[in-house]
C-alpha positions in Angstrom: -57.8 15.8 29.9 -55.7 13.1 31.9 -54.9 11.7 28.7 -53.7 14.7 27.0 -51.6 15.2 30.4 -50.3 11.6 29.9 -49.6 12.6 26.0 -48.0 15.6 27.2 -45.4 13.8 29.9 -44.5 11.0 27.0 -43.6 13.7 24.5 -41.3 15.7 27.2 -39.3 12.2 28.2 -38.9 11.6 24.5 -37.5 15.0 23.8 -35.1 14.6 27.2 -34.2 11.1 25.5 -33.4 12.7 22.4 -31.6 15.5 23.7 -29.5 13.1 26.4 -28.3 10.6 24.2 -28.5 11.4 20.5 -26.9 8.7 17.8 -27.1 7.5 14.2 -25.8 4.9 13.0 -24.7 3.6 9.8 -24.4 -0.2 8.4 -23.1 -2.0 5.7 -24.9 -2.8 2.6 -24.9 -6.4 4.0 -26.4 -5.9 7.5 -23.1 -7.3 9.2 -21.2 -4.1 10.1 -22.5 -1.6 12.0 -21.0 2.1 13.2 -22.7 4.2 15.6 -21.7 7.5 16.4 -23.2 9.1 19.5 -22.8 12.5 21.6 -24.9 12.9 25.2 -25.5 16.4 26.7 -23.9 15.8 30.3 -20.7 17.6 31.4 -17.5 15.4 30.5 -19.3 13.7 27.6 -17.5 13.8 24.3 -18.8 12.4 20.9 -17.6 8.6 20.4 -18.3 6.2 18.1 -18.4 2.0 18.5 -18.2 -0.4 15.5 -19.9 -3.9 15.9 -19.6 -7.0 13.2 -22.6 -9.0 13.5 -23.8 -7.7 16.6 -20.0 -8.4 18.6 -18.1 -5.4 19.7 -15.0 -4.6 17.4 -14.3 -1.2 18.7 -16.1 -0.6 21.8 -17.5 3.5 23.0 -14.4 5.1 21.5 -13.8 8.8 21.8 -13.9 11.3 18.4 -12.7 14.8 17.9 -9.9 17.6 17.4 -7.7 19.7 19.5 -7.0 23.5 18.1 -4.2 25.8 19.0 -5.8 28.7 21.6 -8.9 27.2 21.5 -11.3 24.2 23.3 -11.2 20.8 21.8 -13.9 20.1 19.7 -15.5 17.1 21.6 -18.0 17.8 24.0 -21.5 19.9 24.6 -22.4 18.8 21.3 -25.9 18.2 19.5 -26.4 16.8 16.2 -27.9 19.7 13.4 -28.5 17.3 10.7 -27.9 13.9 9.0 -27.6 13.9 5.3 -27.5 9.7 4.4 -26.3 8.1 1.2 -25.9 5.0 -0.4 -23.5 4.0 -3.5 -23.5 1.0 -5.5 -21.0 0.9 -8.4 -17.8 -0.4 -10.0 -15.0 1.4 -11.6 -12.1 0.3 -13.8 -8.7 1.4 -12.6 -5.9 2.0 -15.0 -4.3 -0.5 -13.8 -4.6 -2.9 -10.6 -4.7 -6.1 -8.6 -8.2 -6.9 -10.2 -9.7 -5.0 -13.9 -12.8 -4.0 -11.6 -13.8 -3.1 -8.3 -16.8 -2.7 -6.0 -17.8 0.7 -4.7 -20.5 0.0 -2.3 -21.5 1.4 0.9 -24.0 3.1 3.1 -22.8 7.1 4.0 -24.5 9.4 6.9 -22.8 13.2 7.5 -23.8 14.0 10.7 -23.4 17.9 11.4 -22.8 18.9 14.7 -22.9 22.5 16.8 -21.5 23.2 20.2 -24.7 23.8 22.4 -22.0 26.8 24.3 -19.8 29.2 22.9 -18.0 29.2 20.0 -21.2 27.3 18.6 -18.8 25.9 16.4 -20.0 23.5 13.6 -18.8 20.4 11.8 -19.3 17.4 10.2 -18.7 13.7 10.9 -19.2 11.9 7.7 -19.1 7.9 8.1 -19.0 5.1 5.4 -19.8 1.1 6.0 -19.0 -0.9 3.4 -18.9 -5.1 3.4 -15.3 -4.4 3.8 -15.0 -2.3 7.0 -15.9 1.6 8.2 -14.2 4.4 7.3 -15.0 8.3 8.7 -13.4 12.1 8.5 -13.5 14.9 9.9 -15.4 17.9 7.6 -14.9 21.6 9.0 -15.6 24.7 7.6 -13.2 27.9 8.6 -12.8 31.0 7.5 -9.9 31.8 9.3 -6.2 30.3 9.9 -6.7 27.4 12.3 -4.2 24.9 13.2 -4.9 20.9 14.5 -2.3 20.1 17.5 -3.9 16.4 18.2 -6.4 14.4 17.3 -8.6 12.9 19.6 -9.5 9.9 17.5 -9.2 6.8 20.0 -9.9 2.6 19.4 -10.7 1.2 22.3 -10.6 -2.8 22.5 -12.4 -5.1 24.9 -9.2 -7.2 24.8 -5.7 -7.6 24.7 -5.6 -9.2 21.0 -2.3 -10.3 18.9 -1.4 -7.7 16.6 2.0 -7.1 14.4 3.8 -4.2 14.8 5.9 -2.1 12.8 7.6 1.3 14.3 9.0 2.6 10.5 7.9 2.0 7.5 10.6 0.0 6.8 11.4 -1.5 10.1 10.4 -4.9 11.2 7.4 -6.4 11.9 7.4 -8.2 15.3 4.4 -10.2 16.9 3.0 -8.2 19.5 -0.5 -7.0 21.2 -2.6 -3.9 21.8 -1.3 -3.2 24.8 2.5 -3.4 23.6 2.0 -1.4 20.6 4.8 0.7 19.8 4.2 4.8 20.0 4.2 5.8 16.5 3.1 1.9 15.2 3.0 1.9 11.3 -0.7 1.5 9.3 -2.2 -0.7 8.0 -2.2 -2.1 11.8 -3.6 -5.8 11.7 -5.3 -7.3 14.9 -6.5 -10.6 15.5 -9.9 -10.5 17.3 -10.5 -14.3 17.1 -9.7 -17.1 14.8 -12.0 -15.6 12.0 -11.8 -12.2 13.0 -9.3 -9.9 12.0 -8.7 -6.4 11.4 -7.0 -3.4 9.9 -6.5 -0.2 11.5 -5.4 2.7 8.9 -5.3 5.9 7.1 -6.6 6.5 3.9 -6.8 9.9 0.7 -3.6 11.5 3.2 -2.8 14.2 0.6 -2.2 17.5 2.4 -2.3 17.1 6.0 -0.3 15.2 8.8 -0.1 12.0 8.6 -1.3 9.5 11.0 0.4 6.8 13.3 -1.0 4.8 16.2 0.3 4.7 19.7 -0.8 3.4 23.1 -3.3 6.1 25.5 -1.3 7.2 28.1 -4.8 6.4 30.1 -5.9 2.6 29.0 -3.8 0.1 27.7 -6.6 -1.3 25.2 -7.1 1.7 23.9 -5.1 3.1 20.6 -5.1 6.6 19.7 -4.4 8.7 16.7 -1.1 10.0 16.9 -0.7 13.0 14.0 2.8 13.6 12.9 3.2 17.8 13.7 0.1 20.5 13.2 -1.9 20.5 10.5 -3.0 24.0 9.8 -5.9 25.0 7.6 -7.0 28.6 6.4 -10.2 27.4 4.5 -12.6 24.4 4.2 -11.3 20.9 4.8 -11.5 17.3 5.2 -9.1 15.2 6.9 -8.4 12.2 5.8 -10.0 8.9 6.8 -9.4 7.0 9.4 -10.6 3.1 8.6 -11.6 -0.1 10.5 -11.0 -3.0 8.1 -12.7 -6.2 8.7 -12.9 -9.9 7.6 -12.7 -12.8 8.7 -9.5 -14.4 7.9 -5.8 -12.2 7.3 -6.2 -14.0 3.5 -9.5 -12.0 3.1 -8.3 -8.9 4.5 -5.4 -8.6 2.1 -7.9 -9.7 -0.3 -10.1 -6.6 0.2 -7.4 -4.1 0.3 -9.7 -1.9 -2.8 -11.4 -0.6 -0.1 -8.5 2.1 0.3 -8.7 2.6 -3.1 -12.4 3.4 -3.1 -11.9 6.0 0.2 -10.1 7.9 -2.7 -11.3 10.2 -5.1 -11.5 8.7 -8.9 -8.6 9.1 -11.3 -8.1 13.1 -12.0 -6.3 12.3 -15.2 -8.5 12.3 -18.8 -5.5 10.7 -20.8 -3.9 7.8 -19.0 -2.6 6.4 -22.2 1.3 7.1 -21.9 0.9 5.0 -18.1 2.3 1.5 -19.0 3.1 -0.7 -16.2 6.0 -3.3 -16.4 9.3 -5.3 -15.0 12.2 -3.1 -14.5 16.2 -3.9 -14.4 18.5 -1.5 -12.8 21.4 -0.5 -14.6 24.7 -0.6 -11.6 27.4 0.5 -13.6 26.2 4.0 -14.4 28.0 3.4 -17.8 27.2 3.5 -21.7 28.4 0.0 -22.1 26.3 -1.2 -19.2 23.2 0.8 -19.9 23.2 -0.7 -23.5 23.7 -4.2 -22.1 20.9 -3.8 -19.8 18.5 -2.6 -22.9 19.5 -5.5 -24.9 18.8 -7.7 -22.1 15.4 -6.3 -21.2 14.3 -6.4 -24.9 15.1 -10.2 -24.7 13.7 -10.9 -21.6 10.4 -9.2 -22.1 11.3 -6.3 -19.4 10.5 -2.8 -19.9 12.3 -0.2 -18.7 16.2 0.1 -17.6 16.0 2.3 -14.4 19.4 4.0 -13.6 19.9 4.4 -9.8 22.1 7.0 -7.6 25.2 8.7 -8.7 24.4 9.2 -12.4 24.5 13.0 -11.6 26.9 13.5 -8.8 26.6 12.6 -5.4 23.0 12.2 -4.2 23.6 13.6 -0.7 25.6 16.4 -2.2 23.6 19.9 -1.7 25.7 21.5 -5.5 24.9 18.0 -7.7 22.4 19.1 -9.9 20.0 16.4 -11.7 19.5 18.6 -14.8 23.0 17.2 -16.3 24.5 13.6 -15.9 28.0 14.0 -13.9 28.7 10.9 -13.1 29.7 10.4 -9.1 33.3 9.2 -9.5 32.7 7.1 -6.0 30.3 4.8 -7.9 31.7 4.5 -11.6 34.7 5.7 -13.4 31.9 6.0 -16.2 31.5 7.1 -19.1 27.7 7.6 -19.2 26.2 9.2 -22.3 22.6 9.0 -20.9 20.7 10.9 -23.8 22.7 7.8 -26.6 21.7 4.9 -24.0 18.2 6.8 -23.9 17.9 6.4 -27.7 18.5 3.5 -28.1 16.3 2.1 -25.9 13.4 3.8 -27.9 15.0 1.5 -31.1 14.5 -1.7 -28.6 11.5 -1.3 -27.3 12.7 0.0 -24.0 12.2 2.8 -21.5 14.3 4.6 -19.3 13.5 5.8 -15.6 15.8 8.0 -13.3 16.6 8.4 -9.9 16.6 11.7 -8.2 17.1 12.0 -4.2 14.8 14.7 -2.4 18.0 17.0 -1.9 17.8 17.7 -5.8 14.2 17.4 -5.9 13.6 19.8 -3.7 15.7 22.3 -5.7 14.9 21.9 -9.0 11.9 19.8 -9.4 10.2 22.6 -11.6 13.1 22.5 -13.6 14.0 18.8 -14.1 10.3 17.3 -15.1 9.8 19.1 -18.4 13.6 18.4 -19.2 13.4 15.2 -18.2 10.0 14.1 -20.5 12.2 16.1 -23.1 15.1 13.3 -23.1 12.6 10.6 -23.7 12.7 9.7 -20.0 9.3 8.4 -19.1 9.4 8.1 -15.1 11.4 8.9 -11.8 12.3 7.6 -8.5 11.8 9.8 -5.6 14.6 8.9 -3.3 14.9 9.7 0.5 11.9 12.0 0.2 10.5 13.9 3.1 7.0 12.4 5.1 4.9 12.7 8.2 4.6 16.6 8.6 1.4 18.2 6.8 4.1 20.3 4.6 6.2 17.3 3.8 2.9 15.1 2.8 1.4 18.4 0.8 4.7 19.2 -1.1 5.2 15.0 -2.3 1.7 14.8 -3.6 1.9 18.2 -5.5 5.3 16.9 -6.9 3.5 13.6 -8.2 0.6 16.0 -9.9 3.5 17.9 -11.4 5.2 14.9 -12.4 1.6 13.9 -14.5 1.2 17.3 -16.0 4.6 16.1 -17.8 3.5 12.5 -18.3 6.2 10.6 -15.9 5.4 7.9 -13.6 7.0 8.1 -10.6 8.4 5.5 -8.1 8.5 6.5 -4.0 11.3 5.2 -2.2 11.8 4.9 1.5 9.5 5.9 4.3 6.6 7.0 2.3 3.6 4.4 2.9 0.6 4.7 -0.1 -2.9 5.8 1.3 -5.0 5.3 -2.0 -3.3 8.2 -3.7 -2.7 6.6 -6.8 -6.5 6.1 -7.6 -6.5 9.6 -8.3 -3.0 9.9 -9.7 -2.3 6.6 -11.5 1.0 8.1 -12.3 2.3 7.2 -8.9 2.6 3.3 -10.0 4.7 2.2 -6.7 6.3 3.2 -3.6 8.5 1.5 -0.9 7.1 1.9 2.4 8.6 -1.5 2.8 11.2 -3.8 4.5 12.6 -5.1 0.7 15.7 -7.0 -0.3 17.9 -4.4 0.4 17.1 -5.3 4.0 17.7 -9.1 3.2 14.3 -10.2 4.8 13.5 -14.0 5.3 10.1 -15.9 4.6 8.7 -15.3 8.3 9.4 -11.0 8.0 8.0 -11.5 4.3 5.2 -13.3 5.4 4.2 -10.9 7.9 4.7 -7.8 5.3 2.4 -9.5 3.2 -0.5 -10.0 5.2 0.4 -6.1 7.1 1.9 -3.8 4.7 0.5 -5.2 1.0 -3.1 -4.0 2.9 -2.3 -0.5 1.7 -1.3 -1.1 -1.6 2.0 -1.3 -4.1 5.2 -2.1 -2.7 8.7 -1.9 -4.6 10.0 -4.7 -3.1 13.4 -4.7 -5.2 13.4 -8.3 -5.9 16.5 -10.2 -6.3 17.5 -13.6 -8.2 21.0 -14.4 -8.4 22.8 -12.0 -5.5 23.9 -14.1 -2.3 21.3 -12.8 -0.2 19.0 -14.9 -1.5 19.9 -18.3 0.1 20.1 -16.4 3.4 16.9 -15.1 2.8 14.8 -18.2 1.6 15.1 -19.7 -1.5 15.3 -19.0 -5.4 12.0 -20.3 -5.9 10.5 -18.3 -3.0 12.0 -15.3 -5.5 9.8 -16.2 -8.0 6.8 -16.7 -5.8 7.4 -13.1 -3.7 7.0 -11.8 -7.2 3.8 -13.1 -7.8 2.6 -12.1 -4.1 4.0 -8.6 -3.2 1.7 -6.5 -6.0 3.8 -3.5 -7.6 3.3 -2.4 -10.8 6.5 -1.3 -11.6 8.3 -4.8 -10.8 11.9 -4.1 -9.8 13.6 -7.5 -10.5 17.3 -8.6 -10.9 17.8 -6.0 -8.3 21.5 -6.7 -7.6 22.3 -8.6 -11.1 23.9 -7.6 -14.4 23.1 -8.7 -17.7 26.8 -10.3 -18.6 28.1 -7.9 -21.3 28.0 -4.5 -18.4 31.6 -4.1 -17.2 32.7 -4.6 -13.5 33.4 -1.2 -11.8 35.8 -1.5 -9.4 35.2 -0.6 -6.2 32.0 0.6 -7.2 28.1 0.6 -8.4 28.8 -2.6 -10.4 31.5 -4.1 -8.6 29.4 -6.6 -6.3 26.6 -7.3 -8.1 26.4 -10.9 -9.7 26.1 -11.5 -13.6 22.7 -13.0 -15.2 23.3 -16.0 -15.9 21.2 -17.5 -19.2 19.3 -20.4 -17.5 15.9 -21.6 -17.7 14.6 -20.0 -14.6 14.5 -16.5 -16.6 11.7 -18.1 -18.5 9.2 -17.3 -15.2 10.8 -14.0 -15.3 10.1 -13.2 -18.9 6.4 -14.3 -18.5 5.7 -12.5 -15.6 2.8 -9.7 -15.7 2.8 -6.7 -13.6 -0.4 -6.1 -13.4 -4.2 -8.3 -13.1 -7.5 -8.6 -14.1 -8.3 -11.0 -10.9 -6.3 -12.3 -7.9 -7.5 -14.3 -5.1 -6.0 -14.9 -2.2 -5.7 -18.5 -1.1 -4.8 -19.1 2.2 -2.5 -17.5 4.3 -1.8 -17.2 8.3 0.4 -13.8 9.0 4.2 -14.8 9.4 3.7 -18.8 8.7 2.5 -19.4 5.1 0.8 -17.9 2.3 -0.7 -18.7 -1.6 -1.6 -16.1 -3.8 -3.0 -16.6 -6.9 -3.7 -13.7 -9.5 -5.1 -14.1 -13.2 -4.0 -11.8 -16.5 -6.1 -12.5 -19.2 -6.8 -16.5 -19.8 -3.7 -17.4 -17.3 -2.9 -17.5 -13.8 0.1 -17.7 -11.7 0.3 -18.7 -8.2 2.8 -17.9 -5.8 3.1 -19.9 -2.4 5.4 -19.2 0.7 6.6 -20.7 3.5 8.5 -19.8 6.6 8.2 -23.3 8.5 8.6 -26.8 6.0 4.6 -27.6 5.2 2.6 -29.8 3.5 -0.4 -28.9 2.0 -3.2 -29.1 -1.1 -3.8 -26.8 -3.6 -6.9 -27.2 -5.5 -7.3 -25.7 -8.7 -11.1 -24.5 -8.7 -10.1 -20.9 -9.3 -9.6 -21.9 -13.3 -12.6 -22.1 -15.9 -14.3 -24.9 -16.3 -13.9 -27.1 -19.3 -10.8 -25.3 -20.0 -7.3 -27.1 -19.5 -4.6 -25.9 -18.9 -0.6 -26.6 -18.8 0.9 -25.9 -15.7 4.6 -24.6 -15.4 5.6 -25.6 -11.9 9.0 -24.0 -10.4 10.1 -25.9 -7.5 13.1 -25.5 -5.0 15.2 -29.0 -5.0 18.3 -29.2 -3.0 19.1 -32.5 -4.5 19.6 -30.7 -8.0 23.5 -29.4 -8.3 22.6 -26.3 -10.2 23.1 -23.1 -9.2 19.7 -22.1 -8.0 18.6 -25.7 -7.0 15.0 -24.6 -9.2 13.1 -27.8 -10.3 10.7 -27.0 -13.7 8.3 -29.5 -14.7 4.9 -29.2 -16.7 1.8 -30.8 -16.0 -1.8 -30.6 -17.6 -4.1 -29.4 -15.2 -8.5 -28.1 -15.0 -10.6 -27.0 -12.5 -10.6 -30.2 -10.7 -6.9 -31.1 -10.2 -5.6 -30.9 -6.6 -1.9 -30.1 -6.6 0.0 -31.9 -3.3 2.7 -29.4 -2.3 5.8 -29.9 -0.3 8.0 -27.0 0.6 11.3 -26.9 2.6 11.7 -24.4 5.6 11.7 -20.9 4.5 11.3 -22.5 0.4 8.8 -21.4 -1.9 6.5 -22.6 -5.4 5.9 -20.7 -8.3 3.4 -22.0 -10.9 2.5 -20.5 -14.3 -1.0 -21.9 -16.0 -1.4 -21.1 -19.0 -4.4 -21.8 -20.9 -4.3 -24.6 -24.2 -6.6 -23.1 -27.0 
């Protein structure tokens, strides 16, 4: 009987245990990473989660949850109804990419919870640990009009690390720390937890809800919160979208990794993905006939493949009565004439493609109108200029207007604030997006080297690259060009951004009448070989605003792209190539000594796996090699 008593006591203190501290917790198919999510039944206690990397705290006892309009936050007084676990281990071809496969593998656990007090309202955590990092959502079922006024979300740190901060999409990036972060600091957010720890805060599948931003808590300086851009407001069943924890152990490896945003996405909606071609485009500046033929002829010869024609083309962008579904040139940027639909023809003779620009004010009026027209003219994408982001109806209405823009067969191009969250997994159609500090912003080798260890996380970025305009020597250097080409991934390649090909005409006062002519010289030869898309890249080396090497594989070549903000020495070793394979190596090389315009050094080399290249670069100079296999 006294040990039945004894049995009795040891099952009542398990089942107090249980109820006073109940958690689950998730790792990564590797044992390293580790997520635990946890709720107690005391007053005050709300659910929290803490993420560990082989066994050392990278977000400590962090609070989870959401706030609703005339209700209680959904927090506290919580016990867990279920665990449903999951494991995935696949790979998956995207249409197009930074490698011709990926890994999809990770450990999943939906928790469901219930209030243990009135409403007895249910919902769902549900938690992913990859190699790569942890990801979770929200999952909550309604059957009524609800509406989010905060997230509770919270990432607590046990230290006041380095981290670089942008407040805009486009803004700088500036050298900073947890506890100076910015209100409204842009995602990817990279912190460095040690030497060879690093991480990326972020957002990822944002389709239809309010996107996410990070600020300070008003409470704890080490502690970042999720700050939500307006209300999100919900009538049926929904997910938000995921909030991710990326981590590795160097900023090379992070950037590396950044398929894991990809892979937080769903898989490509679109059966026929055959009319999506990827490639280098020239903008045409003098929004004229003459000039949009000279930029087709020069595109044909240079192994581009589309002529994109830019603002004004039909009126003034930022004027309410322009309407996109005719070309009326805007007088302010060319005296014209532009006969779009004969330019648009003769591109199809050539081999070449036309894209147009359209700004939100006529998007937002005629969108319906202007996709099926356009695909009729032959065009075969767009540019979304100055569209509108952060609010859940600004986010819903830009995604449905990419969907729209598939169910015609147009790419489409997102310019300005808009930063990608994995969208284009599902919707390959959306090949790029700004969401960057580009050329028009005449950024040097330090701010360029801190976008590509920060921003490049999160995917495509239309960099607008330039070759011949004057901002480049304040910027870096002309073979730094060629190597940001190589690093900063975009499908859709803008290049040449402020050049002409020699034969468009000069327009006085306007588009055309600052931007400098092509000139025919060997560099163009790294231009015209340049790919737009991989089957492999590997990231070399890299420290966030100092230096980075970058080198990315199509087919039986690679190309390597290396930057510098500080003059560097440094060894490259070749052991990414094939064995018993060689190779000839097309090395471009800034050289002040040289009285040529752009100062580019070109030599050729044989090179194999074994061959260690010794690199010198300037201060703020670059190197850009080609290797191309010798069959």
């Amino acid at each position: 009987m006294a040990k039945y008593r004894v049995f009795l006591i040891l099952c009542f203190i398990g089942s107090v245990l249980i109820l006073q501290a109940q958690e689950v917790k998730v790792w990564s198919p590797d044992k390293k990473i580790a997520l635990t999510i946890a709720t107690k039944i005391e007053p005050g206690d709300a659910l929290n989660y803490s993420i560990s990397y082989q066994g050392a705290s990278i977000i400590a006892n962090s609070p989870l949850g959401l706030e609703f309009e005339n209700e209680k936050p959904l927090s506290g007084n919580l016990e867990i109804v279920s665990v449903k676990r999951k494991s995935v281990n696949e790979k998956w071809k995207p249409v197009y990419g930074e490698k011709n496969i990926y890994p999809d593998h990770y450990n999943e656990a939906t928790v469901q919870f219930k209030e243990r007090k009135e409403p007895h309202r249910l919902f769902s955590v549900t938690s992913r640990v990859y190699n790569e990092g942890a990801a979770f959502r929200y999952d909550m079922p309604t059957s009524k009009q609800i509406t989010i006024n905060r997230e509770l979300t919270g990432f607590k740190f046990n230290g006041d690390y380095p981290s670089w901060i942008a407040g805009a999409a486009q803004a700088k990036y500036s050298k900073g720390s947890i506890s100076k972060t910015v209100n409204g600091t842009e995602r990817p957010y990279v912190i460095e937890l040690s030497e060879n720890r690093f991480i990326a805060l972020g957002e990822a599948a944002l389709v239809d809800h309010a996107r996410m931003k990070f600020s300070r808590s008003p409470k704890d300086s080490l502690m970042l919160v999720a700050s939500l851009d307006g209300k999100a407001v919900y009538s049926h069943d929904f997910s938000t979208p995921w909030r991710f924890v990326m981590i590795a152990e160097s900023a090379a490896k992070l950037l590396e990794n950044n398929y894991f945003i990809l892979n937080l996405n769903h898989a490509s909606a679109l059966a026929n993905v055959s009319w999506i071609k990827p490639g280098k485009v020239i903008r045409e500046v003098t929004l004229t006939t003459t000039g949009g033929k000279a930029s087709i002829d020069f595109a044909a010869k240079h192994n581009l493949q589309y002529v994109e024609f830019d603002a004004g083309w039909y009126g003034h962008e930022y004027d309410n009565t322009s309407s996109a579904l005719a070309v009326n040139v805007d007088p302010s940027r060319s005296t014209g004439p532009l006969e779009l639909q004969e330019i648009i023809d003769y591109g199809k003779l050539k081999g070449i493609s036309v894209i147009l620009y359209v700004n939100q004010r006529a998007l937002s009026r005629q969108l319906d109108s202007i996709l099926p027209l356009f695909k009729s003219w032959g065009v075969k994408g767009i540019k979304y200029g100055f569209v509108d982001v952060g609010p859940q109806k600004n986010t819903s209405w830009l995604h449905e207007a990419v969907r729209k823009a598939a169910n015609n067969q147009l790419m489409i191009d997102i310019h300005d604030e808009y930063r990608p969250t994995g969208y284009s997994r599902t919707y390959p159609n959306l090949l790029t997006q700004e969401g960057i500090r580009g050329e028009e912003e005449s950024p040097d080798n330090r701010q360029v080297l801190m976008t590509m260890f920060t921003r490049m996380i999160a995917g495509a970025g239309d960099f607008t690259n330039c070759y011949f305009a004057p901002r480049v020597n304040a910027m870096g250097s002309h073979a730094s060009q060629m190597a940001k080409a190589i690093c900063i991934y975009s499908p859709w390649q803008f290049v040449y951004w402020y050049d002409r090909p020699a034969g468009s005409p000069i327009q006085k006062g306007g588009a055309g009448s600052t931007a400098s002519v092509i000139d025919e010289i060997p560099d163009l030869g790294f231009y015209d070989a340049l790919p737009t898309v991989w089957d492999d890249t590997k990231v070399i080396d890299g420290k966030i605003g100092e230096f980075g090497t970058i080198a990315r594989r199509s087919g039986d070549n690679w190309y390597v792209g290396s930057l510098t903000d500080q003059a560097r020495s440094f060894v490259l070793p070749l052991n990414f190539l094939s064995k018993n394979k060689r190779y000839e190596a097309t090395i471009y090389t800034d050289d002040a000594s040289l009285t040529t315009s752009t100062k580019v050094a070109i030599k050729k080399m044989i090179v194999n796996t074994s061959t260690v290249l010794n690199v010198q670069l300037g201060a703020k100079n670059g190197q850009a090699i080609i290797i191309r296999i010798i069959h």
